[in-house]
Backbone as JSON, one array per atom type, in Angstrom:
{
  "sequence": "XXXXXXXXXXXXXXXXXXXXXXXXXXXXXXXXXXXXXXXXXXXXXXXXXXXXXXXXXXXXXXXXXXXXXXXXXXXXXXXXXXXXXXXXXXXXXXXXXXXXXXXXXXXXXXXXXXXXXXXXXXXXXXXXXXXXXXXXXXXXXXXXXXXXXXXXXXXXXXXXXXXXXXXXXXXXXXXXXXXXXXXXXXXXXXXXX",
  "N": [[-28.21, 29.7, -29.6], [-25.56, 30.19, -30.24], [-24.66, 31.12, -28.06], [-25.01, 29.24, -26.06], [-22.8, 27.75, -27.09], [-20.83, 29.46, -26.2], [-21.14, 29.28, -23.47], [-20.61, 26.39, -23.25], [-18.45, 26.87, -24.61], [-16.82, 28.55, -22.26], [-16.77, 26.81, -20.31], [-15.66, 24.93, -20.65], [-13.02, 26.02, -20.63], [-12.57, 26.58, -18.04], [-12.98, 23.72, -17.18], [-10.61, 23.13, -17.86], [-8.92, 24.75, -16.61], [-9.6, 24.01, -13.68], [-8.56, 20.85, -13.96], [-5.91, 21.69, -14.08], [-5.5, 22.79, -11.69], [-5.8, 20.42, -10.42], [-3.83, 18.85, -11.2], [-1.19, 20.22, -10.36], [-2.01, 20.18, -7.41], [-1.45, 17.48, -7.68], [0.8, 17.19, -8.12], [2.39, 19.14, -5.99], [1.87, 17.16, -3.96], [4.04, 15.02, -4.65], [6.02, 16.34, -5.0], [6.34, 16.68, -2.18], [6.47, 14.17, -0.92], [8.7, 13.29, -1.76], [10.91, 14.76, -0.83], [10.22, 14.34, 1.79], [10.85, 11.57, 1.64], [13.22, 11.79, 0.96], [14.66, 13.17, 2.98], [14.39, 11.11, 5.11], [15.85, 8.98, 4.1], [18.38, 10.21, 4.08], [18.5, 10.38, 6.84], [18.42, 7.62, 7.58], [20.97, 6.62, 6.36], [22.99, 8.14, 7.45], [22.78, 6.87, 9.73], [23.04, 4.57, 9.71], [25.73, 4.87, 9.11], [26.84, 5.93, 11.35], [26.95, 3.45, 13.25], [28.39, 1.8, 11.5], [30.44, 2.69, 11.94], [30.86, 3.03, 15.1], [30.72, 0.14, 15.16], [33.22, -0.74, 13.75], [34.66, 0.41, 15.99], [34.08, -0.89, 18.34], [35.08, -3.58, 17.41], [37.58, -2.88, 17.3], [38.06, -2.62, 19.9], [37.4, -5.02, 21.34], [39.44, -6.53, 20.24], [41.36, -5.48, 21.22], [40.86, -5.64, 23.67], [41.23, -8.3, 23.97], [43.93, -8.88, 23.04], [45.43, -7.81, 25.14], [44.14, -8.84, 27.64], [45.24, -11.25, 27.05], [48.39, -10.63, 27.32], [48.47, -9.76, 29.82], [47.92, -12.2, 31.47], [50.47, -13.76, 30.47], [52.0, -11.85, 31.42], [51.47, -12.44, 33.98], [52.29, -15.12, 34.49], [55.31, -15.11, 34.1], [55.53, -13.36, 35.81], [57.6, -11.21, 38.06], [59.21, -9.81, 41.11], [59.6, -7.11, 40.02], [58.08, -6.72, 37.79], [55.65, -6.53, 39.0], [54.53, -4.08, 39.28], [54.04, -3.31, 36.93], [52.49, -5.23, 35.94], [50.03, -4.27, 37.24], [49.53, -1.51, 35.88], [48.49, -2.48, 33.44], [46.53, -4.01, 34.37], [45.02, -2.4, 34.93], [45.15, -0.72, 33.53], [43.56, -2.01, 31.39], [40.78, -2.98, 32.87], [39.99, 0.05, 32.36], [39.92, -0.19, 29.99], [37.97, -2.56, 29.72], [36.05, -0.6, 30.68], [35.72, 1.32, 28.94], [34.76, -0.18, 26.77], [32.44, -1.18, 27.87], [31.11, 1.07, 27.8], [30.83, 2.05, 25.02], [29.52, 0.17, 23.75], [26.93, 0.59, 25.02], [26.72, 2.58, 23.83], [26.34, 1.67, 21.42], [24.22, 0.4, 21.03], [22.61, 2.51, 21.72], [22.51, 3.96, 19.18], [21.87, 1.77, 17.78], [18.71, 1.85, 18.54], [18.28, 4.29, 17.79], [18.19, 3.83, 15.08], [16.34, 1.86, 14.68], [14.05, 3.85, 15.13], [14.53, 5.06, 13.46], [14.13, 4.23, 10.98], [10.82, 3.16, 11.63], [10.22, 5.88, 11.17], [10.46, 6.11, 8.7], [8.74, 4.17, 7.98], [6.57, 5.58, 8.81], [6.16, 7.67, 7.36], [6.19, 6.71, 5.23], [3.94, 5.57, 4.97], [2.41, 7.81, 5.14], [2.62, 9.4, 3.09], [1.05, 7.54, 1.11], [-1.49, 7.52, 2.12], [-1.69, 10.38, 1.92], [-1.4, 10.5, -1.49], [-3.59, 8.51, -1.85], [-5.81, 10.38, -0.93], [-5.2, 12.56, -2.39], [-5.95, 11.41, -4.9], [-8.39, 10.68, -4.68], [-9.75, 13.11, -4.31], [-9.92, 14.1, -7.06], [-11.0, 12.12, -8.25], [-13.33, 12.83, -7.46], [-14.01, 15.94, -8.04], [-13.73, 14.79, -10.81], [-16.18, 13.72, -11.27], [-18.16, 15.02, -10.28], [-17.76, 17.28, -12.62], [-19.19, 15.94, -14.44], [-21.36, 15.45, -13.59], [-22.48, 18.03, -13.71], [-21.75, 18.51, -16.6], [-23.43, 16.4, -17.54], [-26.6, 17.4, -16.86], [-26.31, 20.3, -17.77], [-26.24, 19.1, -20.54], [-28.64, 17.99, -20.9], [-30.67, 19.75, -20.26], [-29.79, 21.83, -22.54], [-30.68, 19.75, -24.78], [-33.23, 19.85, -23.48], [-33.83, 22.59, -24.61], [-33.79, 22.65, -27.38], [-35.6, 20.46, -28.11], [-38.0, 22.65, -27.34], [-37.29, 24.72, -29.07], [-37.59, 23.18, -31.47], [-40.27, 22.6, -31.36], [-41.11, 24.87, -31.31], [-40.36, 26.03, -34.18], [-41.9, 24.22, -35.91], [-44.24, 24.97, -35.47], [-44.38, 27.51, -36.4], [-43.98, 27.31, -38.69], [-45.72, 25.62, -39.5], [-48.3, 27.22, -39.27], [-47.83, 28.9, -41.48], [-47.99, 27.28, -43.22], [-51.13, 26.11, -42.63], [-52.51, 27.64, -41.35], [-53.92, 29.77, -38.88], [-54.99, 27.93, -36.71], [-55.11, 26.13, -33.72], [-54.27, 23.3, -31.55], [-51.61, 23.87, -33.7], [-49.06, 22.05, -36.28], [-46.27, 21.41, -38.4], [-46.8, 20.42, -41.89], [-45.76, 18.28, -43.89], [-45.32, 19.44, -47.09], [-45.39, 17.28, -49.23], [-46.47, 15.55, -48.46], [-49.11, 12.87, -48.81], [-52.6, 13.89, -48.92]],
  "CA": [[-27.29, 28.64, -29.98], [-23.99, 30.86, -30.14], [-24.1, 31.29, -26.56], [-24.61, 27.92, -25.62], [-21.13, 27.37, -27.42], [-19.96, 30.42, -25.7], [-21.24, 28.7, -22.46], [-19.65, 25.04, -23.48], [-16.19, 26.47, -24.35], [-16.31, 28.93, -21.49], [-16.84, 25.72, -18.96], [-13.92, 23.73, -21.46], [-11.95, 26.62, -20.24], [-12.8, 26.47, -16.66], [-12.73, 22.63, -16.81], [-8.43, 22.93, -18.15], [-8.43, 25.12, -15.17], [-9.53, 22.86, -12.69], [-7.59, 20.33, -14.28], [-4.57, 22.17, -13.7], [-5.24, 22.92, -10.61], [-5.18, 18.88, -9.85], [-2.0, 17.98, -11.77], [-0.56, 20.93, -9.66], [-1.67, 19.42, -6.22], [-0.53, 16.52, -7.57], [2.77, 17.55, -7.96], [3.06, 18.94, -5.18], [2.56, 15.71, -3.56], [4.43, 13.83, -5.28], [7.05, 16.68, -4.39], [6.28, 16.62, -0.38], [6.47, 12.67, -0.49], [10.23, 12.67, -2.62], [11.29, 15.15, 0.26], [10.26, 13.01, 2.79], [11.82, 10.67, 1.26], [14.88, 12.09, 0.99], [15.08, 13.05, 4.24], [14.1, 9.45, 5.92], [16.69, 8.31, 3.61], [19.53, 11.24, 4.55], [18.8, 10.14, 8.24], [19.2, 6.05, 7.86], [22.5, 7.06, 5.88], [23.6, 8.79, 8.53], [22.41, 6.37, 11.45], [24.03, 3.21, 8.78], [27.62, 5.14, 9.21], [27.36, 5.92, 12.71], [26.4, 1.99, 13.31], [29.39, 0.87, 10.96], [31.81, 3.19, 12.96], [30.51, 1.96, 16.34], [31.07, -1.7, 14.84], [34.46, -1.17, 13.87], [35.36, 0.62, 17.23], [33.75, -1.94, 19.16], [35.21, -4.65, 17.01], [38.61, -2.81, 17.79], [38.1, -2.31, 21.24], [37.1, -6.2, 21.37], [40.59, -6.8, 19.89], [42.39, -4.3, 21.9], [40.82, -5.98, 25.31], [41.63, -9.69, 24.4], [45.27, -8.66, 23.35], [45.61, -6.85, 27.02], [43.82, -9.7, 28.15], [46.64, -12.13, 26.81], [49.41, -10.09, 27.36], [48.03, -10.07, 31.35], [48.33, -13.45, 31.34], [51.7, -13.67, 29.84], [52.51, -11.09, 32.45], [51.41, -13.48, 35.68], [53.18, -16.71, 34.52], [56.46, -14.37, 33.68], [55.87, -11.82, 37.08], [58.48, -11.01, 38.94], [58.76, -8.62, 41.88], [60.18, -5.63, 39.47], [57.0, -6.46, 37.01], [54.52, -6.42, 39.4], [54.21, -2.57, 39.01], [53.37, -2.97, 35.43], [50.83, -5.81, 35.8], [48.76, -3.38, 37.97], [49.83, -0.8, 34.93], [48.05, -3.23, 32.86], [45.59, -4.65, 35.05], [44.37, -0.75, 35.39], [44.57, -0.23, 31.53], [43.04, -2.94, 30.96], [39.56, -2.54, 33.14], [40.04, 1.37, 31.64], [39.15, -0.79, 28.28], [37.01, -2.65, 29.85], [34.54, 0.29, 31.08], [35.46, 2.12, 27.37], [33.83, -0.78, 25.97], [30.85, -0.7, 27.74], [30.34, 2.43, 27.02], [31.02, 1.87, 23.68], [28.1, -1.35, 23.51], [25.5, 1.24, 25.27], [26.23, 4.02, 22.47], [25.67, 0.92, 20.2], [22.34, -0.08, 21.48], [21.71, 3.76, 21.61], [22.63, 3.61, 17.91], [20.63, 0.53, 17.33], [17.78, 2.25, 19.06], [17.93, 5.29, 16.93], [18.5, 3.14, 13.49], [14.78, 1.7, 14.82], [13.49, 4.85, 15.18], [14.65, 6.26, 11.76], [12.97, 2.95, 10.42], [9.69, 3.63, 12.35], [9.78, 7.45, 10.74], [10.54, 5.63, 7.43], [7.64, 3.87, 7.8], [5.69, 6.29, 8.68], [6.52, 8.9, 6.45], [5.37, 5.89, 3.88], [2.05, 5.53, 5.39], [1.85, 8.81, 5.38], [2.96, 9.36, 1.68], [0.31, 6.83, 0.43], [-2.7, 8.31, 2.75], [-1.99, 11.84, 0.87], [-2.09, 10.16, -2.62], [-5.34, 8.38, -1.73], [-6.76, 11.49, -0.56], [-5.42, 13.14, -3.92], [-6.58, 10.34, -6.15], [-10.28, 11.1, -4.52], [-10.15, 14.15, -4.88], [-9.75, 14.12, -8.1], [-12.18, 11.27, -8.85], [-14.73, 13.37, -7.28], [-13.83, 16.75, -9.25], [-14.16, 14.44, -12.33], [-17.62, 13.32, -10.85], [-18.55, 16.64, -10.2], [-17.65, 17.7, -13.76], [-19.77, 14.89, -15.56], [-22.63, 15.83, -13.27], [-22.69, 19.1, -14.52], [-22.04, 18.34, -17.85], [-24.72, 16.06, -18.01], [-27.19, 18.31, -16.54], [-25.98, 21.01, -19.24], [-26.38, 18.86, -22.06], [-30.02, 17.41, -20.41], [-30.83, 21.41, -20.6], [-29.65, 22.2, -24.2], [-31.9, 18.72, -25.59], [-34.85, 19.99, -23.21], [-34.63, 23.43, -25.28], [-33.75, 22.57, -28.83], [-37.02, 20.09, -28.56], [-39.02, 23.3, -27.44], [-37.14, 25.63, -30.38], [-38.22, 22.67, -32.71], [-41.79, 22.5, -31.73], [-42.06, 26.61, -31.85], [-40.33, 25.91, -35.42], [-42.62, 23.45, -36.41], [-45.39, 25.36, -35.85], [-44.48, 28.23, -36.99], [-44.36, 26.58, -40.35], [-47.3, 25.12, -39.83], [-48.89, 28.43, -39.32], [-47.69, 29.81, -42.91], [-49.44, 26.06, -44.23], [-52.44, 25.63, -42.53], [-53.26, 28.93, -41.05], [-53.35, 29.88, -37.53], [-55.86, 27.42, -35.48], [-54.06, 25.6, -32.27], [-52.87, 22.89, -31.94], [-50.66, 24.0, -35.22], [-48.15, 21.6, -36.62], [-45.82, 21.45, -39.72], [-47.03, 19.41, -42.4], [-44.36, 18.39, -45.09], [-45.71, 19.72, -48.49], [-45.86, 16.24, -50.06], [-47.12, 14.33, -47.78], [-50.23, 12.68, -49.21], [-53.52, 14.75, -48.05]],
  "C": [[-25.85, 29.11, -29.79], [-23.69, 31.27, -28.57], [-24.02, 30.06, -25.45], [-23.32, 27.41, -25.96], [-20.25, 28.42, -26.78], [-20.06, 29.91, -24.29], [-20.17, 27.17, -22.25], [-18.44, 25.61, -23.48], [-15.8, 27.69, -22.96], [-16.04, 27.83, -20.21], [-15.89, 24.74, -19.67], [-13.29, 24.87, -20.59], [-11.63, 26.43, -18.86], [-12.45, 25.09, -16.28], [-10.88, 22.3, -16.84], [-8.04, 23.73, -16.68], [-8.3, 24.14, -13.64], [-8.8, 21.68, -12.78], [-6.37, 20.44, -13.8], [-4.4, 21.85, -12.74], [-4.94, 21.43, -10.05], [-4.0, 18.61, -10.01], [-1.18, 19.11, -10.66], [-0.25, 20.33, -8.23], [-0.9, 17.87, -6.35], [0.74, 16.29, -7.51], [3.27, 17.82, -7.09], [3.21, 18.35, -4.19], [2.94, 15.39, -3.33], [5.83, 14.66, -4.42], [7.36, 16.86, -2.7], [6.6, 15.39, -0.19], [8.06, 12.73, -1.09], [10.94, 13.47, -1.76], [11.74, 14.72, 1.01], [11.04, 11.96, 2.93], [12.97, 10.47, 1.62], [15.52, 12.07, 2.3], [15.06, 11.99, 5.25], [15.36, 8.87, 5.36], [18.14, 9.01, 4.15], [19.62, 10.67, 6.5], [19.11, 8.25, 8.49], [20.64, 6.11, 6.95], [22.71, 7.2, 6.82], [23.65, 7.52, 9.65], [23.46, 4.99, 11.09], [25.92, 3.45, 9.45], [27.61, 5.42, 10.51], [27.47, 4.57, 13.36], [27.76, 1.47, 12.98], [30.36, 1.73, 11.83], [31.78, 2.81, 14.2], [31.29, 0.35, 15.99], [32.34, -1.99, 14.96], [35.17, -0.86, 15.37], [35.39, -0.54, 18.29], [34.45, -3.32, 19.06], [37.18, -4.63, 17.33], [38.82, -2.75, 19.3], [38.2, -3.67, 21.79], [38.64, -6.84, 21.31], [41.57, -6.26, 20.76], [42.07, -5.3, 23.47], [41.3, -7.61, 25.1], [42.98, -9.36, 23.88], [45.74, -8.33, 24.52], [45.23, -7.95, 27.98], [45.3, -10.78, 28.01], [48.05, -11.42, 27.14], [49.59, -9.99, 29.43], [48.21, -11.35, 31.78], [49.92, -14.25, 31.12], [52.69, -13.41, 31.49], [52.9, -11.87, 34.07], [52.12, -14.98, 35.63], [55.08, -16.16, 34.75], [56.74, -13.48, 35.19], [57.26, -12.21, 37.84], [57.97, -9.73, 40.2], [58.77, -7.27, 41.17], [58.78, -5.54, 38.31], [55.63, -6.09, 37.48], [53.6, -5.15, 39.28], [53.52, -2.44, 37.89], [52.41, -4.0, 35.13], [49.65, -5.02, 36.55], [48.56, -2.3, 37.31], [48.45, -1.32, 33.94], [47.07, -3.57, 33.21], [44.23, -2.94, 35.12], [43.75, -0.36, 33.83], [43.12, -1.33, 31.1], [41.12, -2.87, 31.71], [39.13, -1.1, 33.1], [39.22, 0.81, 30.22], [38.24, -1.09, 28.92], [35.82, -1.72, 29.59], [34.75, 1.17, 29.62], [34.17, 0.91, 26.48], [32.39, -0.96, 26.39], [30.34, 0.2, 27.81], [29.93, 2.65, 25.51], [29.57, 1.03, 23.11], [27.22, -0.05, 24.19], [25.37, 2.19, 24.24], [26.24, 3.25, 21.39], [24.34, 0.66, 19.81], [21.58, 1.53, 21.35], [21.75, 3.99, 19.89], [21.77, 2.75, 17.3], [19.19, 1.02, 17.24], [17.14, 3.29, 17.8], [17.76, 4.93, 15.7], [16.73, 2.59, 14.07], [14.32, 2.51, 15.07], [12.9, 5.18, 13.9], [13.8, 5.52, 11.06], [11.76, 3.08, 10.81], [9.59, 4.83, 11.78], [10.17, 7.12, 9.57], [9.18, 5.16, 7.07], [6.56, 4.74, 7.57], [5.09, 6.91, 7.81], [5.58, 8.44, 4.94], [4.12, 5.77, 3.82], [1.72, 6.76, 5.31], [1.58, 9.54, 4.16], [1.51, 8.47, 0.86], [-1.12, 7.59, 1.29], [-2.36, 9.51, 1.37], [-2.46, 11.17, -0.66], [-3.5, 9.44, -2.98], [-6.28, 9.36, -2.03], [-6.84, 12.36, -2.34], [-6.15, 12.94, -5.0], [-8.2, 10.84, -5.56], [-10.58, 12.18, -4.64], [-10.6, 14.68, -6.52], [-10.77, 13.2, -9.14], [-13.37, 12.13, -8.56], [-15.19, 14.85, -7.83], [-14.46, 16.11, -10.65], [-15.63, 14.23, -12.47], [-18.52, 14.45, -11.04], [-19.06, 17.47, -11.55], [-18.65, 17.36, -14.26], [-21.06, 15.3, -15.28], [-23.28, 17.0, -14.27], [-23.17, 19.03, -15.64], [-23.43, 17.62, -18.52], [-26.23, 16.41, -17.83], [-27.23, 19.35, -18.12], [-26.59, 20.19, -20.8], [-27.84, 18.18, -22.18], [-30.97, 19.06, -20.92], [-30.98, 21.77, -21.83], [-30.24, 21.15, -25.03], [-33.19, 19.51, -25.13], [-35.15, 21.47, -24.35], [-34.38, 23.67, -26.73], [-34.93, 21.66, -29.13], [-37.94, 21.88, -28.6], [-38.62, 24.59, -28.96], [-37.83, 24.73, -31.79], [-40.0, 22.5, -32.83], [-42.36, 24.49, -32.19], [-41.53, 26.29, -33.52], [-41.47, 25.66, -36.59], [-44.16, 24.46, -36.3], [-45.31, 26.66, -36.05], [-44.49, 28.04, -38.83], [-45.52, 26.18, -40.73], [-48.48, 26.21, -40.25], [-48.69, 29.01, -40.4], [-48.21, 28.03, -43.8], [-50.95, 26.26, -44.27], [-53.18, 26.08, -41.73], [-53.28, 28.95, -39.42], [-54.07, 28.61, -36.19], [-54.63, 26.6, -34.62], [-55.11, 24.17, -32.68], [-52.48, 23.0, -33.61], [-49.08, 23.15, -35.35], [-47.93, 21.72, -38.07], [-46.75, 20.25, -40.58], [-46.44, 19.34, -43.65], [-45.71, 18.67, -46.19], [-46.36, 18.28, -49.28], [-46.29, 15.19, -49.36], [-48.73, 14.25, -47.81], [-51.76, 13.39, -48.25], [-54.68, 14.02, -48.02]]
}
C-alpha cells in the first residue's frame, strides 16, 4: 500500500513535470509568434514610411512639373528672340522632371510591390503562427490523453489487487473461524448459523 502512494505521488511528480514542460513549449510559441510579429510589423512600418515619402515626393514632383508646365506656356505666348534660350532652359528642365518623375512612379510601384509582399509575409507568418498553436494545442491534448490512459490503467491495477488482498484477508479470517478446508471464507461472528 505505501508504495503504491510512493508510486502515485512519484507519477504526480512526473505528471507537474510534463506539465511544465508544455506550458514551456507553449511559451515559447507564443514567444516565436510575438517575434514574428514584431518583425512583420517593423517591416510594414517601414514599407508605410517609405510609401508616404514616395507620395509626398511624387505629389511634389507632380506640382513642380505642372508649375514648369505653366510657366512654359507663359514663356511661348511672352517669347521673344532673347527668351528663346531660356524656354529651351526650361523646356530641358522641364522633361529632366519629367523622366525624375517616372522614375519616381516606378520606385512607387516598386514600393507598392514590396508593401504587397510584406502583407503576403504578414499573412503568412499568421498562418504560420496559428498552424504551430494547433500543433501545440494537440500536443498537449494528447499528453493529457496519454496521462489519463495511464492513470486509468494504474488505478484498474491497484482495484484488481486490493480485491485479491481482500479475498487472501477474508480467508485468512476465515481460516482462524472455520478451520482450514478450501474454499475458506470469512464468516462475520453474528451472522445467524
Amino acid at each position: 500500500m505505501e508504495e503504491l502512494e510512493e508510486e502515485v505521488s512519484a507519477k504526480g511528480k512526473k505528471m507537474g513535470v510534463l506539465e511544465k514542460s508544455a506550458k514551456e513549449a507553449e511559451r515559447e510559441g507564443a514567444r516565436k509568434v510575438d517575434e514574428m510579429r514584431k518583425r512583420a510589423e517593423e517591416a510594414v512600418k517601414k514599407v508605410g514610411g517609405v510609401l508616404e515619402k514616395e507620395r509626398a515626393e511624387a505629389k511634389k514632383m507632380k506640382e513642380t512639373v505642372e508649375r514648369l508646365t505653366s510657366e512654359l506656356d507663359e514663356l511661348r505666348t511672352e517669347r521673344t528672340a532673347a527668351e528663346s534660350d531660356e524656354a529651351e532652359k526650361l523646356s530641358e528642365e522641364l522633361a529632366r522632371e519629367r523622366d525624375r518623375v517616372a522614375a519616381l512612379r516606378r520606385e512607387l510601384k516598386k514600393a507598392r510591390a514590396e508593401a504587397r509582399r510584406a502583407q503576403e509575409d504578414v499573412a503568412q507568418l499568421r498562418s504560420d503562427v496559428e498552424a504551430v498553436n494547433r500543433e501545440v494545442d494537440g500536443r498537449v491534448v494528447e499528453m493529457v490523453r496519454a496521462r489519463e490512459r495511464q492513470w486509468a490503467a494504474r488505478l484498474e491495477k491497484a482495484c484488481g489487487e486490493r480485491q485479491v488482498m481482500g479475498r487472501a484477508l477474508l480467508n485468512e479470517w476465515g481460516k482462524g473461524e472455520r478451520g482450514e478446508g478450501m474454499p475458506q471464507e470469512y464468516e462475520y461472528r453474528f451472522v445467524g448459523r
